[in-house]
N, C-alpha and C positions, 0 to 999 in steps of 0.2 A: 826436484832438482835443487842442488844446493846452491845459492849464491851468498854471497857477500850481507854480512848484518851490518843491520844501518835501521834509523829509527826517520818513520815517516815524517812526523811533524816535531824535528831535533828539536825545534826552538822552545820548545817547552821544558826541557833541560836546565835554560838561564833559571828556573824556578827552585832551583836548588843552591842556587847562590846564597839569596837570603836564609833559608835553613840552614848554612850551614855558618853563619856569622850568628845566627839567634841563640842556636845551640852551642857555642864557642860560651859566649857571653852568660849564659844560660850554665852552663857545666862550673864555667870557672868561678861565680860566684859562690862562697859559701853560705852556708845560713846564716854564720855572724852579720852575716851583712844586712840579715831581715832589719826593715827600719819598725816592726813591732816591737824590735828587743829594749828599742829607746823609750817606749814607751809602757809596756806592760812591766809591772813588779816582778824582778829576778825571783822572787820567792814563787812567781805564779807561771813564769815562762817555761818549765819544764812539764807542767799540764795543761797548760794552753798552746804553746808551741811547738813541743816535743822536743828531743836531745838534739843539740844540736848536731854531734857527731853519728847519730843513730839513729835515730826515726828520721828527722829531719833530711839526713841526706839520703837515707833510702829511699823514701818515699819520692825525693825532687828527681831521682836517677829511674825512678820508674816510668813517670810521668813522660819523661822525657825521650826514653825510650821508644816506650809508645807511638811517642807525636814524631819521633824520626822518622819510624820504620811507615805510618802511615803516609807522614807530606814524600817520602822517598818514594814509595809504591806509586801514589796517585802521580808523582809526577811522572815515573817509568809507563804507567798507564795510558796517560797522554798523549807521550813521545809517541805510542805505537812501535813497539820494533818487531823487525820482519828478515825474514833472512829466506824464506824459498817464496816460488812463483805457484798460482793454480789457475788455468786455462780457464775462462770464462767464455759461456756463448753468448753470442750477440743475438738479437730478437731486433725483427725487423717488420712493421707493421704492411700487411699488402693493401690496407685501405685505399681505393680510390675514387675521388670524384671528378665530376667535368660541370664547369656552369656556364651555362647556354643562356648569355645575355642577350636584351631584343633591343637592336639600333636601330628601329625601324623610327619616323617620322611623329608616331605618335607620341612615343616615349617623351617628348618634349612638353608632352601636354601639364599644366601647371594646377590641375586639382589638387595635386599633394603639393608641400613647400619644399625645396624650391621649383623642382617639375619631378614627374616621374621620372628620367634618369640619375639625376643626381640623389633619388633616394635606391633607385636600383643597387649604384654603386657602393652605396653603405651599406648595402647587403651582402655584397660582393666579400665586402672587407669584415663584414661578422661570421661568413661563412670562413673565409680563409682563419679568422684569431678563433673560433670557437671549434673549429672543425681538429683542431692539435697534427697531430702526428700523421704520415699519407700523404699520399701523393692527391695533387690536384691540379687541373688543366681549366685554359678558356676557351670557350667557342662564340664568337657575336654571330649575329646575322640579321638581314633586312629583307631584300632581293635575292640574295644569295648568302653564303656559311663562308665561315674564316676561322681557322685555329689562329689566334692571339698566343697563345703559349701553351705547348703540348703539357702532357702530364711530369711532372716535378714536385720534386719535397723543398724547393725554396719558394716559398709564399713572397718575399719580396721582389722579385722576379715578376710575379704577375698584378701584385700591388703597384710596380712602378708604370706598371701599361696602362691602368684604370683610367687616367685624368687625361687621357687623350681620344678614351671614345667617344664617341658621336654620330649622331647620326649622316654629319657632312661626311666621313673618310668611308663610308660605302659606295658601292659603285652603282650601286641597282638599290631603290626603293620597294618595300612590299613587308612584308611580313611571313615570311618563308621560316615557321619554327620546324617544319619537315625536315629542311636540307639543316638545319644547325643542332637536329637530333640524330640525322645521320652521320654527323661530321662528329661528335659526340662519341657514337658507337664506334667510328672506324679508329679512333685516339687509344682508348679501350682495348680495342682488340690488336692494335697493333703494338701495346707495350704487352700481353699474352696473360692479361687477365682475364678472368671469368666468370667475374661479379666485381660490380662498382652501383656507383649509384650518378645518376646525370639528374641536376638542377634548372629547370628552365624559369628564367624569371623573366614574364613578357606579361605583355596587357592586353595579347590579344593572338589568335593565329587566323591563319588560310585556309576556307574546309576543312574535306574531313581528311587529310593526308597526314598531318598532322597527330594526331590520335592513332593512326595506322603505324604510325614509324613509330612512337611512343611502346602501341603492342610489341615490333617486333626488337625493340632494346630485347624488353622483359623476356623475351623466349630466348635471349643469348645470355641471359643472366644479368642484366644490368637494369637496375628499378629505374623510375623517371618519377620526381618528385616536382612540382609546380607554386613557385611564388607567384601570384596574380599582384601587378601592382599596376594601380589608380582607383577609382571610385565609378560608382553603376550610373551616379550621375555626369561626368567627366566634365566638360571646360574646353570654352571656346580654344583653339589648335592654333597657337603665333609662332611666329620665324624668332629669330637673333634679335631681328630687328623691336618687333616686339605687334609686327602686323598680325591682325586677324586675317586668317587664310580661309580661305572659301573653296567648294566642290566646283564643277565644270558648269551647274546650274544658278549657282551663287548663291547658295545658302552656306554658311557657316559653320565649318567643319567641328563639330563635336568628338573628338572621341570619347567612348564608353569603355568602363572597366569591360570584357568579353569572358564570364565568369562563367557561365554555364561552358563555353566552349573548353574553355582549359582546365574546370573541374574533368570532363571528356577523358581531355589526355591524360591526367595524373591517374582517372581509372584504367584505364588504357596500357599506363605502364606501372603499375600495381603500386603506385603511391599515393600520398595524401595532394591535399591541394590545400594552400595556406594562403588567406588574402593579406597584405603589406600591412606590418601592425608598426606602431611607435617606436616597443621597445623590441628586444631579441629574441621573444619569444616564440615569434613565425621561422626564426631561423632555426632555435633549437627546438623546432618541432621537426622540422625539414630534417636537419643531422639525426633524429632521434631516428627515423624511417628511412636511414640509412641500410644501404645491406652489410653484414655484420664483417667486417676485418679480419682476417686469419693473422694471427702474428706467428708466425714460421722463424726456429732454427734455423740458422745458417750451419754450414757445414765446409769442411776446406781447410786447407792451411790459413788464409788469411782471414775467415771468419773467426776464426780463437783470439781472443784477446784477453792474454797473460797480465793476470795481475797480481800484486801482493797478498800474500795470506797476512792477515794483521791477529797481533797474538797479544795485541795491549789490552782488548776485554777479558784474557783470560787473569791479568792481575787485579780485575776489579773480585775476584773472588777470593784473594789473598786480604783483600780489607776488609771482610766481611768478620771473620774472628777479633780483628780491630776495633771494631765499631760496636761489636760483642760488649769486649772491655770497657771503651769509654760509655758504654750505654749505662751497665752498670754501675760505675763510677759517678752517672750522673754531670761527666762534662759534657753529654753529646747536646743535652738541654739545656744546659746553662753558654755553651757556644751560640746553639741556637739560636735562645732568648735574645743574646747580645747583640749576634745580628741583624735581628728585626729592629733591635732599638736603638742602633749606631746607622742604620740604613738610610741615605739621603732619599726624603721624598721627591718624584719626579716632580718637575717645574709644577706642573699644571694642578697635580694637588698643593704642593707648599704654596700656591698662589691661592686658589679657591676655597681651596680644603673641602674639594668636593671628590672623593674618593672613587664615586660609584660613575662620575661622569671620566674621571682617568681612564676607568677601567674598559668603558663602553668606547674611547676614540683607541685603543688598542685593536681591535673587533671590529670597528665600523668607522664609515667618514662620517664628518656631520652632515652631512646630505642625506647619507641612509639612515640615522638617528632622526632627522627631521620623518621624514617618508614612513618613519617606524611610530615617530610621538603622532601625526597625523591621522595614520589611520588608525592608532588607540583612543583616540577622541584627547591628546592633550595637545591644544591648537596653539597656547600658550608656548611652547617647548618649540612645536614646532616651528613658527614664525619668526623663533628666534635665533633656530641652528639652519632653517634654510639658506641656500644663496640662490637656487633658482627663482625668478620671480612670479612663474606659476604656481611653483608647490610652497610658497610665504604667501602669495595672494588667497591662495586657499585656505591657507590657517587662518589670515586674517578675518576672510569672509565666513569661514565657519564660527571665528569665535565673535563677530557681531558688530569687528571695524571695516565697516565698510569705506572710510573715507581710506583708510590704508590698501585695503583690498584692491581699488581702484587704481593706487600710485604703482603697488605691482604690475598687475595686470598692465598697464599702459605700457611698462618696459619690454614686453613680450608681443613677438608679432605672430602670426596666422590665426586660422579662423576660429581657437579655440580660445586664444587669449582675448579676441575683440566680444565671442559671446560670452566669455566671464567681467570682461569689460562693460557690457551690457546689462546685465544683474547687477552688479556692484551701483550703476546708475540707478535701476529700477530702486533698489532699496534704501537710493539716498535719495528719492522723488523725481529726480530731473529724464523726467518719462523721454522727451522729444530726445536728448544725447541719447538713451537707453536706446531707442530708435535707430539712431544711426550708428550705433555699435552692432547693432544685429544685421542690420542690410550692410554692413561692412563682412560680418560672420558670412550672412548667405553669399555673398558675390566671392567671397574666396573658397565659399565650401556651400554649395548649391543644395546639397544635400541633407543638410543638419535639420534635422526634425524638430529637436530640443528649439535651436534659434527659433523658428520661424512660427513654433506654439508662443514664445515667450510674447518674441514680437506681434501676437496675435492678440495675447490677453492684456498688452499696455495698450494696444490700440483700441479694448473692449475698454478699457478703463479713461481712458480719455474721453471715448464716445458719451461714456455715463455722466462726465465732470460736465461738458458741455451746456446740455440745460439749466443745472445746478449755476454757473455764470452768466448764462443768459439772462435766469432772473432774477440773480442779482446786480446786474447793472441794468434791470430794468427800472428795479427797485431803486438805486442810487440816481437815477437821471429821472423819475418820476420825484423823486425826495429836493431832487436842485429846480424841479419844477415847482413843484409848492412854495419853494423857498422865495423863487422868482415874484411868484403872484402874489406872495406877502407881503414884500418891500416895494413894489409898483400898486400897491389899491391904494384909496383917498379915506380910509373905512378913522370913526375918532379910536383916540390911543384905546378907552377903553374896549372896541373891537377885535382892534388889532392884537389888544395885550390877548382877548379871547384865543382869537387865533391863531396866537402861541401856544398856547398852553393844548390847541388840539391835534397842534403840528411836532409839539414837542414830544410825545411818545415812537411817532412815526421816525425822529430822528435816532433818540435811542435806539431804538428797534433794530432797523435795514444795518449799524453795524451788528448787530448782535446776530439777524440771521445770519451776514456775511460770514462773521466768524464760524458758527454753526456749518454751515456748508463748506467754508476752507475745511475744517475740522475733519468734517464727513470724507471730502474727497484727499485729505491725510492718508486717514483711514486705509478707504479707499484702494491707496497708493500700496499700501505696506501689505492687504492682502495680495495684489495682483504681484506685488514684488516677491511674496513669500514663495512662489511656485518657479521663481528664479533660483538656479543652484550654479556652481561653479563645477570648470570641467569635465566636459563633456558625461554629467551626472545625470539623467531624467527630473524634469520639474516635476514638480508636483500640480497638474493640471488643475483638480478641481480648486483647489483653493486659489489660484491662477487667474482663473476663469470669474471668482465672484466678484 
């Protein structure tokens, strides 16, 4: 179908202004005007610079030629011009998921930072940003199931509901992931799909009904895929307020991650089970075990979406004989060259004149350049493009500053910055701080194995320091004893002078063991501290231990 010519992106048109004043200026000059003529001998300008009326000006009208017809093309190329339409189909992904959040009471439990829901909900929002194109719905439940927002392709829609879950706006307490894998299915089957994938991310369910309704998704076609989030050893259960809540017996309500039960379900409805990791990778494990999307044709009058035929690529092949000529001629190299060395360097090299680091913040933030110098063992690099102050503490601590290691670490809270806070101590001597950095580790994370070796083998090592100062302040108070009975006896000077001279080794001495034994329990210090490592790394026990 014929319509009207017109060029897509006119404005690239204006680029023929300048051409066409260059080539003005350019034509109308003659060779007389070359400013060589003032200076090369008239005897020699006819074989150094050619006739003026004949070589000279054939040669400048070729040239110029040339450079019209190219800057003319490329800019006609640019514009794009178009003049008919060709029907495009539209592709529409039938991807769908449904995430079946758990509001129940437990969720509030605080083994992870800040509690398990508020890390639930940032799962929430890496499934929605990683999950792309498709449709996606919510389902909470406690006591009973609630669709929060059916299935839909606007992600902000269900991002703006997140910050109002809780477990207060349910009606009924429990942990009913049954009824919110039913509620699930019926979302599913009521937009007339038949395969999706449904997300349960809970830290625990009810029986065995649970697992049952998981099966029967799977026989309707929809996988059930399982984020288990808290820890096996979980955390005492407080209110708003920030009370410790108790059973009807009055023990101390603990909840437990319930990991065996929800691995159950995820076999149940033929998915993985993922337990709540740091970074995104539990999430895109989850999307990966996704059921696979059909992207379907539309079809119809209004599924066509007529667009331009663009016909400016096919002038990029009219410059190709152009570029033929200047190749041979040898300006396509010498334009080239000029470019590169008229070319303004970007700030960050004309400042450093570090090229290769330009090149790398092109490609990477300095955070992932840090993360990258790190784990290539250059600690140096690292510590210095960091801005988190776990991953600079860790440079520091790898490369041997520990008094630095420590100033990070202190800027970072939860249980993994207090137990790299705790080595950074161990390695600077001050064993009892190291101590309370690690019983700070275990009370917010009960479960850290690493801590509570480390904190095992300062406590071996202090036990050993003990006697080591017992006998040296026995030593010291038996030495001000002697000291005593020397200056209180009636004994003549030349006795007394003796009994200097038998006391006077015994005084040299007691500092000299002292020093000796400080020394030892140094020592000491620096093996038990070497089995100290930062973030959440494995000590090295045995050397820990001596």
């Amino acid at each position: 179908m014929a319509d009207s010519f017109h060029f897509l992106h006119a404005e690239w048109l204006w680029a023929l202004l300048p051409l066409t004043a260059l080539l003005w200026q350019l034509w109308r000059r003659s060779d007389g005007d070359n400013p060589w003529r003032q200076i090369v001998a008239p005897n020699l300008q006819a074989l150094l610079l050619g006739g003026a009326d004949r070589d000279g000006g054939r040669q400048r009208r070729n040239w110029l030629t040339l450079l019209a017809m190219g800057w003319l093309l490329t800019v006609l190329a640019l514009a794009d011009p178009v003049w008919d339409r060709a029907p495009s189909p539209v592709y529409q992904s039938q991807t769908a998921r449904v995430i079946v959040l758990d509001l129940s009471r437990s969720m509030l439990t605080r083994d992870l930072s800040p509690d398990r829901l508020t890390r639930a909900r940032y799962k929430v929002e890496d499934i929605v940003r990683l999950a792309g194109e498709g449709q996606v719905g919510l389902v909470v439940f406690a006591g009973d199931a609630f669709t929060v927002t059916p299935l839909t392709r606007d992600a902000e829609t269900l991002r703006s509901q997140l910050h109002a879950l809780e477990p207060g706006i349910m009606p009924l307490q429990g942990s009913r992931a049954d009824l919110g894998l039913r509620q699930a299915g019926e979302l599913l089957q009521q937009a007339g799909l038949t395969e999706g994938q449904v997300l349960l991310i809970a830290d625990g369910v009810e029986g065995q009904s649970t697992a049952a309704a998981a099966g029967r998704l799977k026989k309707a076609g929809y996988r059930v895929a399982v984020l288990g989030v808290g820890t096996l050893a979980g955390a005492p259960l407080s209110d708003h307020s920030g009370r410790t809540l108790h059973d009807a017996g009055g023990k101390v309500i603990v909840p437990a991650l319930e990991q065996e039960a929800l691995r159950a379900v995820a076999v149940a409805g033929g998915g993985p089970y993922v337990p709540i990791a740091h970074d995104d990778k539990d999430v895109r494990t989850l999307l990966a075990a996704a059921a696979t999307g059909r992207r379907i044709e539309q079809s119809g009058d209004g599924a066509a979406a007529p667009r331009w035929q663009e016909r400016g690529p096919w002038l990029v092949l009219l410059l190709l004989p152009l570029a033929v000529l200047v190749f041979r001629r040898g300006w396509l190299f010498s334009v080239a060259l000029l470019a590169v060395c008229i070319a303004p360097a970007p700030p960050s090299v004309a400042a450093t004149g570090t090229a290769a680091q330009a090149w790398q913040n092109l490609w990477q933030t300095p955070e992932q350049q840090a993360a990258k110098a790190l784990s290539d063992g250059d600690f140096a690099r690292a510590s210095a493009l960091a801005n988190d102050p776990m991953r600079r503490g860790s440079a520091h601590y790898k490369r041997g500053d520990y008094a630095a290691a420590l100033a990070d670490f202190g800027q970072a809270q939860g249980a993994e910055a207090s137990y790299n806070r705790g080595n950074a101590l161990a390695k600077l001597g001050r064993y009892q701080d190291a101590l309370s950095a690690y019983d700070e580790a275990l009370q917010a994370h009960p479960g850290m194995d690493d801590a509570a070796a480390n904190k095992a083998a300062v406590e071996a090592l202090l036990a050993q320091q003990r006697p080591a100062q017992q006998q040296q302040e026995q030593q010291i108070a038996q030495q001000e004893r002697n000291q005593q009975s020397n200056q209180g006896s009636e004994q003549p000077p030349q006795q007394q002078g003796g009994s200097g001279k038998q006391t006077q080794p015994d005084q040299q001495g007691a500092p000299e063991q002292h020093d000796q034994a400080g020394a030892g329990g140094e020592r000491s210090a620096q093996q038990s501290a070497a089995g100290a490592d930062e973030g959440g790394e494995k000590p090295d026990q045995a050397a820990a231990t001596q």
